[in-house]
py3Dmol code that shows the C-alpha trace and the ligand (Angstrom):
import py3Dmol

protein = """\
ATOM      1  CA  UNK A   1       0.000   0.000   0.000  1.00  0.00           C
ATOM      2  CA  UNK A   2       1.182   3.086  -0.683  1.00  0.00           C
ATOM      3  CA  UNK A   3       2.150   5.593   2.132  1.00  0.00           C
ATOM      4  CA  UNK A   4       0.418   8.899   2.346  1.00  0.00           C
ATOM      5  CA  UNK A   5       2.162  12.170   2.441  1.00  0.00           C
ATOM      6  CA  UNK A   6       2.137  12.509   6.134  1.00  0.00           C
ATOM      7  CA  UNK A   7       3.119   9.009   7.019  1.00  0.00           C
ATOM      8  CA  UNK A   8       7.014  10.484   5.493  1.00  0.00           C
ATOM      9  CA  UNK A   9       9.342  12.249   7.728  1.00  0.00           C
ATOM     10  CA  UNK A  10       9.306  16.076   7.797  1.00  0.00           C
ATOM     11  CA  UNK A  11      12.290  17.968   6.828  1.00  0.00           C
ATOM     12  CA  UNK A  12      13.219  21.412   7.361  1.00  0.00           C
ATOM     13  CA  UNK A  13      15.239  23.280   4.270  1.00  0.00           C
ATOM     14  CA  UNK A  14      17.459  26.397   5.078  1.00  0.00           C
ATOM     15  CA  UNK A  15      18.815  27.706   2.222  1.00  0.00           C
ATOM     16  CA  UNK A  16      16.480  28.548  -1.295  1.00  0.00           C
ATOM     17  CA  UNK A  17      19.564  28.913  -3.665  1.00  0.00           C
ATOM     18  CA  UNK A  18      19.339  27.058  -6.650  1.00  0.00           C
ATOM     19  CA  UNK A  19      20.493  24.258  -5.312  1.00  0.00           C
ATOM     20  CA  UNK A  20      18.643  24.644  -2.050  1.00  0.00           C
ATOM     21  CA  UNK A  21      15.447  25.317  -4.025  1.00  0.00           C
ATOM     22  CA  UNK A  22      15.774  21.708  -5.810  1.00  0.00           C
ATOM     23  CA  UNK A  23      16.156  19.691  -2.362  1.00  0.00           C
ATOM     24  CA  UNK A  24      13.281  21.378  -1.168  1.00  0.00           C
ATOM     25  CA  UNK A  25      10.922  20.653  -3.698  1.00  0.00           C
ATOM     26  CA  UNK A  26      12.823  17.274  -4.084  1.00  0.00           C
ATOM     27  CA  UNK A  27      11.363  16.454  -1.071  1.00  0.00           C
ATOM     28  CA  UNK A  28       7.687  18.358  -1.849  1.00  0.00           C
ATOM     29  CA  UNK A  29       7.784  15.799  -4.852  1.00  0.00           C
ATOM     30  CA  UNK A  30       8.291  12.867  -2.674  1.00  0.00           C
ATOM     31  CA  UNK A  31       5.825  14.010  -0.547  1.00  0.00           C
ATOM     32  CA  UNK A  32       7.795  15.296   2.507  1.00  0.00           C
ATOM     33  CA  UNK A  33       6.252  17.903   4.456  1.00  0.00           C
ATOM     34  CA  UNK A  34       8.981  20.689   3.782  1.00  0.00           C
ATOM     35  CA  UNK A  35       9.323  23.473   5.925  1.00  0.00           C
ATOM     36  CA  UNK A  36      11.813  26.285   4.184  1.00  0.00           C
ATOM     37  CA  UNK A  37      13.651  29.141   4.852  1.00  0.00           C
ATOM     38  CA  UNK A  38      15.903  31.883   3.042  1.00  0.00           C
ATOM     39  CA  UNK A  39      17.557  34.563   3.830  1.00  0.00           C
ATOM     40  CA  UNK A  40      15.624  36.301   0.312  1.00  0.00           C
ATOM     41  CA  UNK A  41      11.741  35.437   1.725  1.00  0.00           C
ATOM     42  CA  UNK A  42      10.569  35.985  -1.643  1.00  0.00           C
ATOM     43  CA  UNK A  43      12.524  32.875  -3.046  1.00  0.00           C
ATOM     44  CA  UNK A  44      10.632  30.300  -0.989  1.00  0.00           C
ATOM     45  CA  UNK A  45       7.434  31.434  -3.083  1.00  0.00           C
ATOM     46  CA  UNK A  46       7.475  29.000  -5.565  1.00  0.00           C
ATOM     47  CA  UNK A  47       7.903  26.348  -3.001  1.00  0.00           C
ATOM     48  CA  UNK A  48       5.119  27.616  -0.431  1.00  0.00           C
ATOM     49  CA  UNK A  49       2.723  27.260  -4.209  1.00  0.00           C
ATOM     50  CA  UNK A  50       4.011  23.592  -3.981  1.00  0.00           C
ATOM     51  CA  UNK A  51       2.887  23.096  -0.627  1.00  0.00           C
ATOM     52  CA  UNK A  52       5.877  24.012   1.531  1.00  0.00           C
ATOM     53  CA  UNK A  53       5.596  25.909   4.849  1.00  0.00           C
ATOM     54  CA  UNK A  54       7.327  28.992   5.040  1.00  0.00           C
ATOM     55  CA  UNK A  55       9.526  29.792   8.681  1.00  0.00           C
ATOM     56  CA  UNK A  56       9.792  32.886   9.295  1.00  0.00           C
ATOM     57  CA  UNK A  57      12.856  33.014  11.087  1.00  0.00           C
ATOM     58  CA  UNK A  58      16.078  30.432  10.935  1.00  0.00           C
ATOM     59  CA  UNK A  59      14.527  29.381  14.840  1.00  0.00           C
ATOM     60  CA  UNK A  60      11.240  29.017  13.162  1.00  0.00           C
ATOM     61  CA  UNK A  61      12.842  26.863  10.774  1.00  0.00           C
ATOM     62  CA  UNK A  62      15.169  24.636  13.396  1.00  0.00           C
ATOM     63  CA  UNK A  63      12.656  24.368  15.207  1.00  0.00           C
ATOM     64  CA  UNK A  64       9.938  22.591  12.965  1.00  0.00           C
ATOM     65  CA  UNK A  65      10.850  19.348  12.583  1.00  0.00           C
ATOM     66  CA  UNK A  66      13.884  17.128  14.117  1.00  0.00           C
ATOM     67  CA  UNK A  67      15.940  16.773  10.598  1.00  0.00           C
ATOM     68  CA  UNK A  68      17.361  19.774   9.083  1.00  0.00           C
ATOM     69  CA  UNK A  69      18.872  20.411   5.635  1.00  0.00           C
ATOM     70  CA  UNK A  70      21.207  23.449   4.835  1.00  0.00           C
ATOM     71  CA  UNK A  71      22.549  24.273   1.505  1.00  0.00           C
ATOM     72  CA  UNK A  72      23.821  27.803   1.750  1.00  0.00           C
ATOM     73  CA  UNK A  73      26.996  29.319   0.077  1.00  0.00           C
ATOM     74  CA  UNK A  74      29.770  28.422   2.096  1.00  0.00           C
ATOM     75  CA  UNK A  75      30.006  27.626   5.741  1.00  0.00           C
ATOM     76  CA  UNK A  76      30.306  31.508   7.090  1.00  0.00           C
ATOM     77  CA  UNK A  77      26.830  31.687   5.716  1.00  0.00           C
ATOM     78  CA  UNK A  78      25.821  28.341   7.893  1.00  0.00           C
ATOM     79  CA  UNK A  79      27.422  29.253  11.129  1.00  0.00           C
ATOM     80  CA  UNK A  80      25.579  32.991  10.147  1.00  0.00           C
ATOM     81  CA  UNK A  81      21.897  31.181   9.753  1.00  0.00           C
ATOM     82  CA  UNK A  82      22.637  28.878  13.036  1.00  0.00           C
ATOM     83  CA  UNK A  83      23.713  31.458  15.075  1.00  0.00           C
ATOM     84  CA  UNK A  84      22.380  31.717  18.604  1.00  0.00           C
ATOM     85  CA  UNK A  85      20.332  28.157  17.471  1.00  0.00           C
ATOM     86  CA  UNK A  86      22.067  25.898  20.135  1.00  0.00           C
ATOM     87  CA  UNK A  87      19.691  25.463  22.364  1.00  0.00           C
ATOM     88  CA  UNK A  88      16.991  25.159  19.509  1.00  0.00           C
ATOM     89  CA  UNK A  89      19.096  22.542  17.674  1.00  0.00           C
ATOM     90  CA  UNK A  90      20.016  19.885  20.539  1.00  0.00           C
ATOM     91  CA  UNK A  91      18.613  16.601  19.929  1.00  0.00           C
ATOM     92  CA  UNK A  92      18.073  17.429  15.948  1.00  0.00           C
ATOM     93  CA  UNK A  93      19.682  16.354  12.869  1.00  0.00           C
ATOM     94  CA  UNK A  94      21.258  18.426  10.568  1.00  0.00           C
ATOM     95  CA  UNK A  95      22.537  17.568   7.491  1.00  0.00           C
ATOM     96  CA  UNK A  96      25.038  19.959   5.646  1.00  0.00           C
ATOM     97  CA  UNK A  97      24.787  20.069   2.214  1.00  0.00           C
ATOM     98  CA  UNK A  98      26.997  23.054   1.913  1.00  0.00           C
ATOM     99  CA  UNK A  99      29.913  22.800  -0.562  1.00  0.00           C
ATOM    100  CA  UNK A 100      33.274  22.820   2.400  1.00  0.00           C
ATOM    101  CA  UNK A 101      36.741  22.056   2.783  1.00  0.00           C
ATOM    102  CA  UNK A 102      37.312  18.704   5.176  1.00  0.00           C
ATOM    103  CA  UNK A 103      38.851  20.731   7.614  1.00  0.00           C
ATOM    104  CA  UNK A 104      35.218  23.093   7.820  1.00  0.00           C
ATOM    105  CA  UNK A 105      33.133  19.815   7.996  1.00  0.00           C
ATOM    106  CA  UNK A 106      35.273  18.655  10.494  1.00  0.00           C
ATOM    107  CA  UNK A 107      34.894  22.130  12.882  1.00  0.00           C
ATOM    108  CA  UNK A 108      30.983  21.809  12.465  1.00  0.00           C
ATOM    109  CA  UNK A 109      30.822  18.339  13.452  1.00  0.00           C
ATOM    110  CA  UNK A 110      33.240  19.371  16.753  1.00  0.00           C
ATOM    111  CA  UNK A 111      30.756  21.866  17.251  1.00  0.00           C
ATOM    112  CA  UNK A 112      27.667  20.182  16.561  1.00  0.00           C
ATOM    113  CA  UNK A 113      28.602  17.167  19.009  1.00  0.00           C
ATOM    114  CA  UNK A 114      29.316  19.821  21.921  1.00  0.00           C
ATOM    115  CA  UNK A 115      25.622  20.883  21.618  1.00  0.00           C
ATOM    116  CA  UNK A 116      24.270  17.574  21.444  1.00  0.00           C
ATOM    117  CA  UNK A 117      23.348  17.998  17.420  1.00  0.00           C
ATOM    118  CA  UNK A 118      23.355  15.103  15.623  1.00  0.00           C
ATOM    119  CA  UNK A 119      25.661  15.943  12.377  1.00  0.00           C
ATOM    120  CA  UNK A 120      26.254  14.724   8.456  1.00  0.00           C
ATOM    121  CA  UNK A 121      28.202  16.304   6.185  1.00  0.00           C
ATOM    122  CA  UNK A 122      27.064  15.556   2.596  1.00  0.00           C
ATOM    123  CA  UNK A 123      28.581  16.860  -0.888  1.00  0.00           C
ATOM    124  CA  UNK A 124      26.021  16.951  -3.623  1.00  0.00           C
ATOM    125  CA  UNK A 125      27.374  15.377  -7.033  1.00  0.00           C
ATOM    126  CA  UNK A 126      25.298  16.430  -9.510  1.00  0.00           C
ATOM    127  CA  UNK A 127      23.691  20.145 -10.133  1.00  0.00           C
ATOM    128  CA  UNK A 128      20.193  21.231  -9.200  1.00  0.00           C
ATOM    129  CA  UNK A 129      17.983  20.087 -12.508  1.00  0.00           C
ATOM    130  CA  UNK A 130      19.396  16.557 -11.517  1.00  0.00           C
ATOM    131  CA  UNK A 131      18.512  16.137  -8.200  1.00  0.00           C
ATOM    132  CA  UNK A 132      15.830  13.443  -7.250  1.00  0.00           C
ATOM    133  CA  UNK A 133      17.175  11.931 -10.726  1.00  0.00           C
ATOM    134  CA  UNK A 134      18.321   8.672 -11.485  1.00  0.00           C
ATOM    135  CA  UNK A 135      22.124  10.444 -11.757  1.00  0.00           C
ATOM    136  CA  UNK A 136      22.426  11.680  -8.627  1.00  0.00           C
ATOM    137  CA  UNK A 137      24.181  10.823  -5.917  1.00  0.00           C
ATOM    138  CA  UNK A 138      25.009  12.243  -2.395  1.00  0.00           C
ATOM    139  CA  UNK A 139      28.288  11.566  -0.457  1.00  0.00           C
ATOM    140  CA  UNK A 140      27.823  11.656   3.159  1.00  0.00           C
ATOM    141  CA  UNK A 141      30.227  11.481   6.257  1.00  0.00           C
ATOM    142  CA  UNK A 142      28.955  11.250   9.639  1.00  0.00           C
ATOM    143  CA  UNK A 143      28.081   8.515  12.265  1.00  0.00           C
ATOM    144  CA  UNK A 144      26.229   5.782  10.447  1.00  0.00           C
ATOM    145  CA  UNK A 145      23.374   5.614  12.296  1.00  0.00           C
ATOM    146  CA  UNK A 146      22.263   9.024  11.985  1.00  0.00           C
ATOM    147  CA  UNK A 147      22.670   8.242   8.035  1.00  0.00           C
ATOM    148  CA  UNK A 148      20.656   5.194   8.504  1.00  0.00           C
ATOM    149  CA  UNK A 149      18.043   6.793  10.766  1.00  0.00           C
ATOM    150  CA  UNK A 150      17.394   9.787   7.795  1.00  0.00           C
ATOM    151  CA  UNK A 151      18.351   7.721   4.811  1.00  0.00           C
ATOM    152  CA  UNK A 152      15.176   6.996   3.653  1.00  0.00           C
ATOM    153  CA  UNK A 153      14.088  10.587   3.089  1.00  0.00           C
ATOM    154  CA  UNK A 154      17.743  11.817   2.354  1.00  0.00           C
ATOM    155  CA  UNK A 155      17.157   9.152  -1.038  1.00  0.00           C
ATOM    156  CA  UNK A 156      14.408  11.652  -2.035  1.00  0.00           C
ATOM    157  CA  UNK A 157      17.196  13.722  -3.336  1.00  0.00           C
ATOM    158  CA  UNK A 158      19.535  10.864  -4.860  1.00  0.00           C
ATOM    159  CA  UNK A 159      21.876   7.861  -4.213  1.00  0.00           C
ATOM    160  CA  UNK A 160      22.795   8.298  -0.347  1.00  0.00           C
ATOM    161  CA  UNK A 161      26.450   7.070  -0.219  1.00  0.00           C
ATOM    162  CA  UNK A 162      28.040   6.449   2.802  1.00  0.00           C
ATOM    163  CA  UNK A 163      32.006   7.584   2.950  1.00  0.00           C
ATOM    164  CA  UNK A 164      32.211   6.625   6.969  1.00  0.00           C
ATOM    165  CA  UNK A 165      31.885   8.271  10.388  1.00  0.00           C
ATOM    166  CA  UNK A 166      34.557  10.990   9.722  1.00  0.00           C
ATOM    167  CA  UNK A 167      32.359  14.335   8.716  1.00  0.00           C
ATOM    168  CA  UNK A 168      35.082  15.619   6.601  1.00  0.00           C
ATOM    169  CA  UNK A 169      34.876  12.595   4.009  1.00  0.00           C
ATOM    170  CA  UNK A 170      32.086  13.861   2.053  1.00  0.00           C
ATOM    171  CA  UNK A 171      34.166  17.358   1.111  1.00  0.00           C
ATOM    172  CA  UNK A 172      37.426  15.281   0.652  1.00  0.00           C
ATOM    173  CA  UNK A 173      35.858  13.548  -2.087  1.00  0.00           C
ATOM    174  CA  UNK A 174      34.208  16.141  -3.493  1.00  0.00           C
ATOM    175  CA  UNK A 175      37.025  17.877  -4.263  1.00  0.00           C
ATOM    176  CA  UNK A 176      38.703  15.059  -5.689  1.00  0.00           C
ATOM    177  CA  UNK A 177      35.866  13.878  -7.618  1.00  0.00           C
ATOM    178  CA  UNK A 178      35.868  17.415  -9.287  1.00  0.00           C
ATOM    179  CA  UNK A 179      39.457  17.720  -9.722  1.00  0.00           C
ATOM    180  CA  UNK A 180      38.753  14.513 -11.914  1.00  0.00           C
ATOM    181  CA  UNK A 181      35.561  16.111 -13.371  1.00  0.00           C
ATOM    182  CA  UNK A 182      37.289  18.963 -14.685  1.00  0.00           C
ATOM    183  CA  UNK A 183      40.449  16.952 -16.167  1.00  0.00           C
ATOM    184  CA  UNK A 184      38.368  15.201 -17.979  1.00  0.00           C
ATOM    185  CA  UNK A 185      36.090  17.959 -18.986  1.00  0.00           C
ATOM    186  CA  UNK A 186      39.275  19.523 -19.786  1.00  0.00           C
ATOM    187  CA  UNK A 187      40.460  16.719 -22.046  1.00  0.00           C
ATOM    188  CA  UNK A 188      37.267  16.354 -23.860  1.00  0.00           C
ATOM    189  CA  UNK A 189      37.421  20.273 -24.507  1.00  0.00           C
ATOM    190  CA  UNK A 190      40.971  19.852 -25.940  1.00  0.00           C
ATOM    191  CA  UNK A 191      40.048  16.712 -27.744  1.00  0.00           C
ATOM    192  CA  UNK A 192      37.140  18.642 -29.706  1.00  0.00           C
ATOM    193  CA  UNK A 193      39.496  21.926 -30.534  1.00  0.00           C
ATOM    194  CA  UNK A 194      41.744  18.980 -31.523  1.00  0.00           C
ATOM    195  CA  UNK A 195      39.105  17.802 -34.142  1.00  0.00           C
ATOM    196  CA  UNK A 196      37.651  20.562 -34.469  1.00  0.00           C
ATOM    197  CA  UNK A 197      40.816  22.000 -36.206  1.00  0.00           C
ATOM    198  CA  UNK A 198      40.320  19.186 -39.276  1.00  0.00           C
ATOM    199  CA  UNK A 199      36.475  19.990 -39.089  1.00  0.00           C
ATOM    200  CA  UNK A 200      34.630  17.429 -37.084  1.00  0.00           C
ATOM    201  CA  UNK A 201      31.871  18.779 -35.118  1.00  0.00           C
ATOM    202  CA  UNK A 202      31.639  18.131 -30.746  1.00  0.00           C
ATOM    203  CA  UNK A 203      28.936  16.182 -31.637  1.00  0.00           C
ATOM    204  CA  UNK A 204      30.002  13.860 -33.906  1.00  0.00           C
ATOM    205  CA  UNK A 205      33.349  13.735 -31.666  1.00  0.00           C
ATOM    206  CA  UNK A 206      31.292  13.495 -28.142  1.00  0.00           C
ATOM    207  CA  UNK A 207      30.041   9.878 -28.904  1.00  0.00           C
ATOM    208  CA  UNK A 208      33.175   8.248 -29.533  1.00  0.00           C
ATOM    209  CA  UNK A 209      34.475  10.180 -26.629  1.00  0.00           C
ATOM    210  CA  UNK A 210      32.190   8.938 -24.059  1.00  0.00           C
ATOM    211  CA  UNK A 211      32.471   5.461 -25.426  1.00  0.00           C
ATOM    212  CA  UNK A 212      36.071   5.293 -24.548  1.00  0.00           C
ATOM    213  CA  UNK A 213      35.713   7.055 -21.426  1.00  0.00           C
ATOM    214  CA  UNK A 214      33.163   4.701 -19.494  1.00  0.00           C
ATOM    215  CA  UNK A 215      34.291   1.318 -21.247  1.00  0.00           C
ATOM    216  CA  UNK A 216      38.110   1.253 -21.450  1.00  0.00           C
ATOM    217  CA  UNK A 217      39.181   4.349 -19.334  1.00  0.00           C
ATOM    218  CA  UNK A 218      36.846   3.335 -16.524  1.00  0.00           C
ATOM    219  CA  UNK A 219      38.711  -0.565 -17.243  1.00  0.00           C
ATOM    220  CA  UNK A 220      42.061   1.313 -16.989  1.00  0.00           C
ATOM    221  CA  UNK A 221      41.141   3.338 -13.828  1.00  0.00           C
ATOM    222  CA  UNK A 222      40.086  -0.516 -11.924  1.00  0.00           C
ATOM    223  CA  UNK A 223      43.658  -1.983 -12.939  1.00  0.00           C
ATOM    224  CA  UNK A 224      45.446   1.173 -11.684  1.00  0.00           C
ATOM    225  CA  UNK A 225      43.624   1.668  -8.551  1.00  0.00           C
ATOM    226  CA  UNK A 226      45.208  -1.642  -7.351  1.00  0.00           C
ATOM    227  CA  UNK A 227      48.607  -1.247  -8.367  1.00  0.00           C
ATOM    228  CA  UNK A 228      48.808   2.817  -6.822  1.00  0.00           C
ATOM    229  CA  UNK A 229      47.342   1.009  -3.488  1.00  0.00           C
ATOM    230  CA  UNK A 230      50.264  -2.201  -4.124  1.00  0.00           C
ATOM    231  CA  UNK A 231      52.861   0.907  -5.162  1.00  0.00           C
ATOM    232  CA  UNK A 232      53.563  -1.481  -8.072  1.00  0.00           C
ATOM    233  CA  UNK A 233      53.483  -1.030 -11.759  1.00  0.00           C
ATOM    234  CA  UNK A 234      53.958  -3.569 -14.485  1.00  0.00           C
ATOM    235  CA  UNK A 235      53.693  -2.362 -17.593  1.00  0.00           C
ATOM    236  CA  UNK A 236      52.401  -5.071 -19.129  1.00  0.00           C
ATOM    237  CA  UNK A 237      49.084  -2.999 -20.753  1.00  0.00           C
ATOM    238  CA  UNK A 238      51.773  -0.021 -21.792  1.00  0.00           C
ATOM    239  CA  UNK A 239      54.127   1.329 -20.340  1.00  0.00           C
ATOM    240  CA  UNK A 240      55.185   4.878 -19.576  1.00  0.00           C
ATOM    241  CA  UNK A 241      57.636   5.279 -22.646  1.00  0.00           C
ATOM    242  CA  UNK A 242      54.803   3.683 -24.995  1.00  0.00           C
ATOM    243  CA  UNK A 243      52.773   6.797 -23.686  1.00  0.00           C
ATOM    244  CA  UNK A 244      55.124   9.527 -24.019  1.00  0.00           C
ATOM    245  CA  UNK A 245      55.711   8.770 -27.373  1.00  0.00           C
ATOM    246  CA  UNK A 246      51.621   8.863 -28.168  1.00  0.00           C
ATOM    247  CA  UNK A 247      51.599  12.104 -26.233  1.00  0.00           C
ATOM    248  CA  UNK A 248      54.133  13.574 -28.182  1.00  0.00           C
ATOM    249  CA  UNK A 249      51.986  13.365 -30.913  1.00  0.00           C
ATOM    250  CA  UNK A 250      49.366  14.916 -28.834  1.00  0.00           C
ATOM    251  CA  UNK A 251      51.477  17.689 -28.562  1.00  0.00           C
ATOM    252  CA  UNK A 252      52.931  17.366 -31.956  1.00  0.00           C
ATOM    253  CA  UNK A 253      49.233  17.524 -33.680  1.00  0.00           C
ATOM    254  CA  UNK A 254      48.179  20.559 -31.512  1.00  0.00           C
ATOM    255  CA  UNK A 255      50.494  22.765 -31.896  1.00  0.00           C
ATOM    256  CA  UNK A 256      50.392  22.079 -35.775  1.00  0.00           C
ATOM    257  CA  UNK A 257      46.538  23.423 -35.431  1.00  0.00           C
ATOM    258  CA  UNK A 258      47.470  26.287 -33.101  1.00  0.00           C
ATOM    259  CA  UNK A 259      45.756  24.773 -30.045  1.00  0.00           C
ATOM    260  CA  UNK A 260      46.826  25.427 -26.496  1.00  0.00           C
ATOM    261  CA  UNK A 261      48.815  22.532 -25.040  1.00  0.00           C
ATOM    262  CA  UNK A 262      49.560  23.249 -21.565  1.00  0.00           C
ATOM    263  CA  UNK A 263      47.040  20.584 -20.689  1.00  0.00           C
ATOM    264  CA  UNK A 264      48.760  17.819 -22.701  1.00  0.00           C
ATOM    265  CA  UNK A 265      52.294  19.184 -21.215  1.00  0.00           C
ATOM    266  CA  UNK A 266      51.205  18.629 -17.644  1.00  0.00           C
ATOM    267  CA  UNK A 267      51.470  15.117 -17.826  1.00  0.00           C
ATOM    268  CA  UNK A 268      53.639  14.721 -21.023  1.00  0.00           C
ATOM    269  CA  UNK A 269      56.028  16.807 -18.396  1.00  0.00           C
ATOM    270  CA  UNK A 270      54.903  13.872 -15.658  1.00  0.00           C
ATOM    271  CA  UNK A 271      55.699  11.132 -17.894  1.00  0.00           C
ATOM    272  CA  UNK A 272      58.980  12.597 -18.714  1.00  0.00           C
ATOM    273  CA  UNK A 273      60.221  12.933 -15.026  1.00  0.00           C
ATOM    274  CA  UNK A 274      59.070   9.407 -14.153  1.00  0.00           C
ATOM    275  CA  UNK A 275      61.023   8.225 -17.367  1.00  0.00           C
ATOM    276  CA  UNK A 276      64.186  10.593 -16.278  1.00  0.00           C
ATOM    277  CA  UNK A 277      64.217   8.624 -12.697  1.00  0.00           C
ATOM    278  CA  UNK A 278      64.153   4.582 -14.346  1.00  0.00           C
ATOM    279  CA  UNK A 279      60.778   4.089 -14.947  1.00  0.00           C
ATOM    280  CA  UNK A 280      60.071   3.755 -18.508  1.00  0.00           C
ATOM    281  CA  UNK A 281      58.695   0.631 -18.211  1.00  0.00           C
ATOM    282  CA  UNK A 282      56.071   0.647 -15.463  1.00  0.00           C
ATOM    283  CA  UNK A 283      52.757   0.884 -16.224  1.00  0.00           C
ATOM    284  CA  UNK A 284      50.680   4.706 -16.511  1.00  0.00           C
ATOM    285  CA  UNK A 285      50.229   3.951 -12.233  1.00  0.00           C
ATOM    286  CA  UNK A 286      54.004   5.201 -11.373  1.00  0.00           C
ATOM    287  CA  UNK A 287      52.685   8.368 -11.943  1.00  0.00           C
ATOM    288  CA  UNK A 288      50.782   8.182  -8.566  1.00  0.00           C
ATOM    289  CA  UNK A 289      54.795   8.711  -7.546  1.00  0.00           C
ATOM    290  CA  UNK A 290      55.371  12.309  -9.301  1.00  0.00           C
ATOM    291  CA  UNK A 291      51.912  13.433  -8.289  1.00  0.00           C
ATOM    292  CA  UNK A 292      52.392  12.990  -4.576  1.00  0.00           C
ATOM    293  CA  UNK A 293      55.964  14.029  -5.102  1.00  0.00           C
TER     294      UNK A 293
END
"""
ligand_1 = """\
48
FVH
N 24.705 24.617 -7.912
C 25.435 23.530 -8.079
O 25.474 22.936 -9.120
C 26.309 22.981 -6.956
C 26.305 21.466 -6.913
C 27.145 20.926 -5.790
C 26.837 21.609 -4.469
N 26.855 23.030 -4.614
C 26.909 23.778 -3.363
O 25.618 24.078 -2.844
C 25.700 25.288 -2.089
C 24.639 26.248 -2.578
O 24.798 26.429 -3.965
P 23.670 27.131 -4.853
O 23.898 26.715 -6.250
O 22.340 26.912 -4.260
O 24.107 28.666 -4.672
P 23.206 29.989 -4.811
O 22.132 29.798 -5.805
O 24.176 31.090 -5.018
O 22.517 30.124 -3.368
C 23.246 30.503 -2.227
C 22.375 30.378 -1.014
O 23.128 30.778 0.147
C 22.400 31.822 0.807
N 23.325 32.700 1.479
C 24.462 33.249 1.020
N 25.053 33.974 1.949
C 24.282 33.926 3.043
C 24.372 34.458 4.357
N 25.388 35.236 4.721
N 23.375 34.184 5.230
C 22.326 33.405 4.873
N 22.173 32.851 3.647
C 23.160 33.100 2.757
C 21.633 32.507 -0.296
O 20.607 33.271 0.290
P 19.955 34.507 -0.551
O 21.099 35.198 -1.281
O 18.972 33.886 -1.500
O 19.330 35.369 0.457
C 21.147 31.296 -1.076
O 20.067 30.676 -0.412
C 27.114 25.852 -2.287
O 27.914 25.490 -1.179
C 27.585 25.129 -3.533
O 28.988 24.995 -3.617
C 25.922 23.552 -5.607
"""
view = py3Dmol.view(width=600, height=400)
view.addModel(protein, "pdb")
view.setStyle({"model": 0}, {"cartoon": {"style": "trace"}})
view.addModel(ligand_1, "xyz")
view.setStyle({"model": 1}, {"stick": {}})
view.zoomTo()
view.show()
């Protein structure tokens, strides 16, 4: 049978940014009862249309139901909206969606536990039109039972992951996971000016692209995940020198079409070093060496 809106768990919102805006009515959609707030009244409006109370005040808001999602700017803006909330927020829930360093999400969880808060740190890895969607996924760090205890309304917004009890987690893989987001958005964008050049279109480019990237990229990135954790790198696939001679062409073919290569000389200059030092032979992996130096 299915359950009616009031048989799900009620969730306060602070924060109506964009991103804010699409957890909220995330959770309208999944039939929540949503309690908002912003520091800009005016942009809870659409939400209130939806059904969503309005709080009129960040106390208001706390104070409405037990679990509590921010997504503000940055965590000034958090400790700014929680302010002279301690009282009001012992024996809650909240759960930080705010974009943080490790260090941040650590402080907050210190400070949380000293006023008897129950705190998650989550990083949110996909942007607001795809949350609630079958792409999106959640990172969160915190003691597993409050993530168990929530989870099944935290789902409303995507895939809950669960990183561990440390509260910094979530941000420490959220950077990382966009460092690797924008090298390879980075690659793809050289990749088309690459084509481009000869007069292939992103489009007819993209496919292939993506292809390569989820099948035998994504098979690459398995293999070298175990040897970087072994620290040991046969290059029996190919080996470093095999790649610095294909990435010479790289170079070679850009700069014959006028296109930028400091990307491509990042780790053509990587390769080289691990080369210079013996290790021509290892696998793509020994680079894990040069990059933590
Ligand atoms: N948008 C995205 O794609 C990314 C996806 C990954 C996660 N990020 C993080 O989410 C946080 C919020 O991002 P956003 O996209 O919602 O940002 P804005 O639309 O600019 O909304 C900002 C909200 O923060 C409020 N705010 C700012 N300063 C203060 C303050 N001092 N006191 C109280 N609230 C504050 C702002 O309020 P207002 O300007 O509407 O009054 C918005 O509600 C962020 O950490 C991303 O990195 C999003």
């Amino acid at each position: 049978m299915n359950s009616t809106p009031h048989e799900r768990e009620s969730v306060t919102v602070l924060g109506l940014g964009a991103m804010g805006a699409a957890l909220a009515g995330a959770f309208l959609a999944a039939g929540h009862p949503t309690t908002v707030w912003n520091r800009t009244a005016a942009k809870a409006e659409p939400l209130i249309a939806r059904g969503a109370a309005a709080a009129a005040s960040p106390g208001a808001a706390v104070t409405a139901n037990r679990l509590i999602v921010a997504c503000v700017l940055d965590y000034d803006a958090l400790r700014a909206v929680l302010a002279g909330q301690e009282a009001a927020l012992a024996g809650r829930t909240l759960v930080n969606l705010t974009s943080g360093s490790p260090e941040q999400a650590r402080e907050l969880a210190d400070w949380a536990d000293g006023i008897g808060l129950d705190y998650l740190d989550g990083a949110i890895m996909i942007t607001p039109p795809g949350i609630g969607g079958a792409d999106a996924t959640v990172l969160y760090g915190g003691a597993p039972h409050v993530l168990a205890r929530h989870r099944a309304t935290l789902a409303a917004l995507g895939e809950p992951v669960e990183l561990g009890a440390d509260a910094g987690i979530a941000g420490l893989y959220d950077t990382a996971l966009l460092g690797l987001m924008w090298s390879a958005l980075s690659g793809w964008l050289h990749g088309v000016a690459l084509v481009g050049a000869d007069g292939v279109r992103a489009a007819e480019f993209t496919p292939v692209a993506t292809r390569w990237l989820s099948g035998a990229v994504a098979g690459f990135i398995g293999r070298y995940a175990a040897q970087a954790d072994a620290r040991t790198y046969p290059g029996d696939d190919a080996s470093l020198d095999v790649h610095l001679a294909a990435m010479e062409h790289l170079l070679h073919a850009s700069r014959a079409r006028g296109i930028d290569t400091a990307l491509p000389e990042v780790f053509a200059d990587q390769a080289r070093r691990a080369i210079a030092a013996g290790h021509g032979a290892d696998s793509y992996a020994r680079l894990i060496e040069v990059v933590q130096k």
